[in-house]
N, C-alpha and C positions, 0 to 999 in steps of 0.2 A: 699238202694238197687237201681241199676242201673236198669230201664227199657228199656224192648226193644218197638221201638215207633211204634205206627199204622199202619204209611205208613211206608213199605219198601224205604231203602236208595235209591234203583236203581230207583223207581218211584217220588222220589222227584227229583233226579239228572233229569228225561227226562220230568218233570215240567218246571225247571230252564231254560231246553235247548230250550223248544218250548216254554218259553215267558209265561207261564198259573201262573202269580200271583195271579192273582183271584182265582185259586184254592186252591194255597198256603195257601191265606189269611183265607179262608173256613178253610180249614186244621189247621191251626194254630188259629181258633176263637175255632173249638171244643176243643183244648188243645195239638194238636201236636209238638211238639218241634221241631222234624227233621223239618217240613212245616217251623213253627215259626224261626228257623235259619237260613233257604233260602234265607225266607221271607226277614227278618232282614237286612244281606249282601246287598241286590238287594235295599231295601230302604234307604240304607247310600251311595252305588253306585249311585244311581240317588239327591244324597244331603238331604235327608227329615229324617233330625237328628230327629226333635221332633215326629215325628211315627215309627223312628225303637226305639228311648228312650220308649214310650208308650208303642210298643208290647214287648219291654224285660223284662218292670218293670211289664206284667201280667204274666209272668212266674219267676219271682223272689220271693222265700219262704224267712220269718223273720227267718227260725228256720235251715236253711243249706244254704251253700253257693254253687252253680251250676253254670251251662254254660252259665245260661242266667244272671247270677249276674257277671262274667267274664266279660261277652260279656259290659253288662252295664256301668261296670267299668270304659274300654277300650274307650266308646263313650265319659262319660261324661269327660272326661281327656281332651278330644282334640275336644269338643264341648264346655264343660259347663268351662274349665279352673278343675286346681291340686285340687284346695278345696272341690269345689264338689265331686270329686272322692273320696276324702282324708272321706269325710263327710261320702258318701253312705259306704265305705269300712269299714270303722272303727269300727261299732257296732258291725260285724261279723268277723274281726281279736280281737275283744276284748274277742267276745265267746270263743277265741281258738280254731276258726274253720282255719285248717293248708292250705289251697288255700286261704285263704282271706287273711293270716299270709303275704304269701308270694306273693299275688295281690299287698297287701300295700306297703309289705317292698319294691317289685321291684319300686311301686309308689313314691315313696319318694326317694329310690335312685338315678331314673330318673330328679327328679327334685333338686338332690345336698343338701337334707334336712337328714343331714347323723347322725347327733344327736337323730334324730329324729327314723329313720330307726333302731341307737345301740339300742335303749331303749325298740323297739317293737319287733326284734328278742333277747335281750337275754335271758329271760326266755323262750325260745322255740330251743334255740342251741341245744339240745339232741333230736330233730325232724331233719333228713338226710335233708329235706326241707328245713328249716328254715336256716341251717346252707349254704347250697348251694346260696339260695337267700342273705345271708351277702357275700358272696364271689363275687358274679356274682353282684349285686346291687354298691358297691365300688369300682367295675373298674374303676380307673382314676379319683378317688376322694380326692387322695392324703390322704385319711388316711388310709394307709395302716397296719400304723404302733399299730394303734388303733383293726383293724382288727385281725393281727398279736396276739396280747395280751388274743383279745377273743378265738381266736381259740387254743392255747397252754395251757389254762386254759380247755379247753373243750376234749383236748389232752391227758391231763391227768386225767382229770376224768374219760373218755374211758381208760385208762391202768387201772385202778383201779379197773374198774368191768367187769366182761364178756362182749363177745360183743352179743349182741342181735337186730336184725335188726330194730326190734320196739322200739326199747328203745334210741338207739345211734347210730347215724353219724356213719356207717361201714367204711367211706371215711376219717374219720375226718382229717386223717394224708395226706391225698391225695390236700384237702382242702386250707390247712396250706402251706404246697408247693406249691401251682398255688398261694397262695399270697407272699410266700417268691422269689419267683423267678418271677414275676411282680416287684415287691419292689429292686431286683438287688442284690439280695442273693440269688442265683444260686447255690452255693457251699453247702450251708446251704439245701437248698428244696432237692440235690440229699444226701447230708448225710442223712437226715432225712429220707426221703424213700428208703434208703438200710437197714432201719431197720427198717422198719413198715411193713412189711408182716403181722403181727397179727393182727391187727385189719383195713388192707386196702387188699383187695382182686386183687388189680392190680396196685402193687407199681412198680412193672420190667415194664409195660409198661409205665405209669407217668414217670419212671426217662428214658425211651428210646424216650420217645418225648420231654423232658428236654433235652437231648443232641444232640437229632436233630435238634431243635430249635434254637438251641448255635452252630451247625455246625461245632458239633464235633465227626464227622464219625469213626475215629479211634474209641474211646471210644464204641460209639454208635456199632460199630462192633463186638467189643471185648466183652461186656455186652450182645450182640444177640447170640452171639457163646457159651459163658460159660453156658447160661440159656438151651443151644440148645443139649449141651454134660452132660448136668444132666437128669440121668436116674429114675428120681422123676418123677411119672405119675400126676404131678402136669400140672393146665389147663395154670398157666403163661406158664411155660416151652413148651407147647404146641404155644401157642400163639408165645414164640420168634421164634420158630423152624419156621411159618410159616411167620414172618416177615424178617427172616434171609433171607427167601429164597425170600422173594420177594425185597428185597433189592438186591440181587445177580443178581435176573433177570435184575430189571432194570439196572443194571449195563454189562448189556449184558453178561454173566458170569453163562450162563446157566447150562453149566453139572455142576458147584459147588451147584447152586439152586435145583438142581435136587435130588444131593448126600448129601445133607444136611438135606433132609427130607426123604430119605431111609433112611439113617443112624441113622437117631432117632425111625424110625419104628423098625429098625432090633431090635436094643438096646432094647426100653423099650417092643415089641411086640403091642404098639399101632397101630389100624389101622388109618394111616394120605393118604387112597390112594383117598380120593373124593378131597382134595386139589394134592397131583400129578398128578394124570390126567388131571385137568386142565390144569394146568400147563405146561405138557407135548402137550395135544391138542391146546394152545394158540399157541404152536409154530409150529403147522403141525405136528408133531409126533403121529398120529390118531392111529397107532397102537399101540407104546408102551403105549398109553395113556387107549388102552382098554384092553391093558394087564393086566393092575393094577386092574382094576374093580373090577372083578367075587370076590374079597372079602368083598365087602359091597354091590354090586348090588345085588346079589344074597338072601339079608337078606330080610326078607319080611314085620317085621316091619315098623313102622309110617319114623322113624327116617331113613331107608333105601331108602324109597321112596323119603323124601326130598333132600336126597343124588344125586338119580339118575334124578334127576327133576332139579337140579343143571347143575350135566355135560349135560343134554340133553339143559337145556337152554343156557349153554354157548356153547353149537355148533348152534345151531338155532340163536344166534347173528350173529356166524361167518358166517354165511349163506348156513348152510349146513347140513339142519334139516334130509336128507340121510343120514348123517352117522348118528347120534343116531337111526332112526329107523332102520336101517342095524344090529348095533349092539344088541336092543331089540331087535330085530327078532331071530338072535343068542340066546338071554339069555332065551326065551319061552319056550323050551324044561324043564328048570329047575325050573322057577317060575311059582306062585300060575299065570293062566293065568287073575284071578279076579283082581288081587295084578295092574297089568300091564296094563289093557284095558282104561283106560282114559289116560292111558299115549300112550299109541297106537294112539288112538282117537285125541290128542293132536297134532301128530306127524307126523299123517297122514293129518293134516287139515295146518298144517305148510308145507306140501311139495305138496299142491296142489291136493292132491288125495283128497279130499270134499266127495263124492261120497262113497267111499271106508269107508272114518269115520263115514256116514251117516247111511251107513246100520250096521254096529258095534253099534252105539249108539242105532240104533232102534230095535236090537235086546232085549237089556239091558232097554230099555223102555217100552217096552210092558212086563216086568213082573211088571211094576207099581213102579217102584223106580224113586222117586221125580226129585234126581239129575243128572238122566239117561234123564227125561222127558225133562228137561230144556236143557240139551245139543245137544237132537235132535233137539229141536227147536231153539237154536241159528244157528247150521249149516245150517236149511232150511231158518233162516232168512239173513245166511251170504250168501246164493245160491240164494234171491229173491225170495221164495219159502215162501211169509208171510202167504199165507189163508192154507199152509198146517201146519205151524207151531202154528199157532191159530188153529186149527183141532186138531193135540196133543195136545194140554193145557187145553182146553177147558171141557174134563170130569176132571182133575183135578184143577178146576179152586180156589176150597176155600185150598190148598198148598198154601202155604206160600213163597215154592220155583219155584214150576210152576205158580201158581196164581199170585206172584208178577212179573217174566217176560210178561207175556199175557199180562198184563197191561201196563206193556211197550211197548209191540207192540200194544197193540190197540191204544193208548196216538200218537205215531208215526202215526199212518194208521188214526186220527182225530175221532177216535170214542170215545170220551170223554167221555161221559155219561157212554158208556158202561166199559170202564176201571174203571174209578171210581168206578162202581158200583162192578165190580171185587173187588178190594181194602176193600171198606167197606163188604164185605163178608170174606174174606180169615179168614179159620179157619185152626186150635187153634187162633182164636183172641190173639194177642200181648196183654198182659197188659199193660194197660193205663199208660200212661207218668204221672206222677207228673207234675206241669210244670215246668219246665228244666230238664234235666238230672243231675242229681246231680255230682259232683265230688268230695267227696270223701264219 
């Protein structure tokens, strides 16, 4: 199980920034991992290989393979030279532990020992990992053809039994093709994947970067449009409809880009209008572009909010964070006004009114909601406004969400003691790190 670590990320990140290894190093002697991988970085930055080697090998377990055995890996390669790496790696790809599988395998590929590499991923080809790492690891190794063999063999063992995401390579056919078409069998990679829908979940897009690749537009056209005019609420089909059109666009070819993604809405009744409005607003078209909205802004679920937090951020590129709030302002009458208030807050703090989101957030803060607390207190720290922002924090200082920001601000304001001492309070206490975090 992954733990989550003592010290909050945001408070190790504004360690890093003011220079406080020494604190690091503390943090990382009681068993912190986040500390310990700062630490680590900063110690192979300044050249002192044999003490970031030290503090990795105290958070490295016999019995699982982690971030700190990664990290380890990575130093002794290109400190200690390939054997030692090869040495430390090996007990733990022989466990069949699948990060160390594929630590090794990419180790060995690096260093053109590709004999070596077949023998330790094939009994692990039915792991999606293992099988990506022989792909990726024989680039430009000239055995391609070797490669080729294992994977056809692995092809059809995949046909032969369900697919099951834990069991086999979902890609295995995907796989096969980025070596057959590396290898100069092109023809062969896009025949194979017009029939591999079953057991490759994104074979139309593989063979549309096949043929764009090979700079063959016509085709590549032709394949976007057929996927685009099937009325299968399938998510390829979905995906061409939105690559047609943005091929369209960049071809300046707008109202076809335009009508190529209505005319798949009409058809299947998919709603595709968080991609047209963009699309439309990329080009100045602000109204017709909020015309399409009101049928997904208006949903008040998870997935509608990341919708509308989308087009709101691509106008706030284009620097014109008025009109999304123009336009929420409009939609308020209809939605939950809960649903909307940090996007308010958001939008209001992007157009300069500070002021205006302040007292929004400090409403929604004083009934004691964590992530309310912290947002008033970045805006009074974004207005220079630090001892009032440490004045809210401060009766909720053991949060986890307000507690670990104050610490930031105090780490910044040199009251060191006292944020530390914030940190090592903050309750519900994170469970304790193992040392590293494990990966897998």
């Amino acid at each position: 199980m992954i733990a989550e670590p003592d010290i909050p990320q945001g408070v190790v990140s504004v360690l890093v920034e003011l220079g406080r290894f020494d604190l690091l190093r503390a943090e990382a002697d009681r068993g912190d991992w986040t500390c310990g991988s700062a630490l680590g970085a900063e110690l192979l930055r300044r050249g002192e290989v044999d003490a970031a080697l030290e503090l990795y090998g105290a958070f490295v377990r016999p019995d699982e393979w982690n971030d700190a055995a990664g990290r380890m890996a990575a130093v002794l390669e290109t400190a200690r030279g390939v054997e030692a790496a090869i040495a430390f790696a090996r007990p733990h790809a022989d466990a069949g532990r699948r990060f160390a599988v594929r630590c090794l395998g990419s180790l060995l590929g690096r260093h053109g020992r590709v004999d070596e590499l077949l023998a330790l991923l094939r009994p692990h080809l039915t792991d999606f990992l293992a099988a990506r790492t022989l792909v990726e690891a024989t680039a430009g190794q000239g055995r391609d053809a070797d490669v080729i063999a294992e994977l056809e063999t692995l092809v059809a063992d995949v046909e032969r039994q369900p697919v099951v995401w834990e069991a086999v390579p979902h890609n295995a056919e995907q796989l096969l093709a980025t070596v057959l078409e590396r290898h100069g069998r092109l023809e062969d990679a896009i025949a194979l994947l017009r029939t591999a829908r079953r057991t490759s979940n994104s074979s139309l897009q593989h063979v549309a970067d096949l043929l764009e690749n090979a700079g063959r537009e016509s085709e590549l056209m032709e394949l976007l449009a057929g996927a685009a005019q099937d009325q299968d609420q399938d998510q390829d089909n979905i995906w061409a409809v939105y690559r047609l059109s943005s091929r369209l666009e960049t071809q300046g070819r707008l109202t076809e880009a335009v009508d190529v993604v209505r005319a798949f809405a009409d058809a299947t009744g998919i709603d595709m209008s968080p991609g047209l409005a963009n699309l439309l607003y990329r080009h100045g078209r602000t109204d017709e572009a909020f015309a399409v909205v009101p049928a997904w802004v208006l949903q008040e679920w998870e997935s509608a909010q990341h919708s509308r937090l989308w087009l709101w951020a691509g106008m706030i590129a284009k620097g014109r964070p008025e009109d999304a709030l123009r336009y929420l302002e409009r939609l308020d009458h209809r939605l939950d006004p809960e649903e909307t208030l940090m996007e308010r807050v958001m939008l209001l703090e992007a157009c300069g009114r500070a002021e205006e989101a302040l007292a929004l957030a400090r409403v929604q803060a004083d009934a004691g909601d964590e992530h309310w607390l912290r947002a008033q207190a970045e805006i009074l720290a974004g207005l220079g406004r630090g001892d009032e922002a440490v004045a809210v924090l401060k009766p909720h200082a053991r949060s986890n969400i307000a507690g670990g920001f104050l610490a930031e601000i105090l780490l910044r304001r040199g009251a060191v003691d006292e944020a530390m001492a914030v940190v090592h309070a903050l309750d519900p206490p994170s469970y304790r790190l193992r040392p590293g975090a494990p990966t897998e």
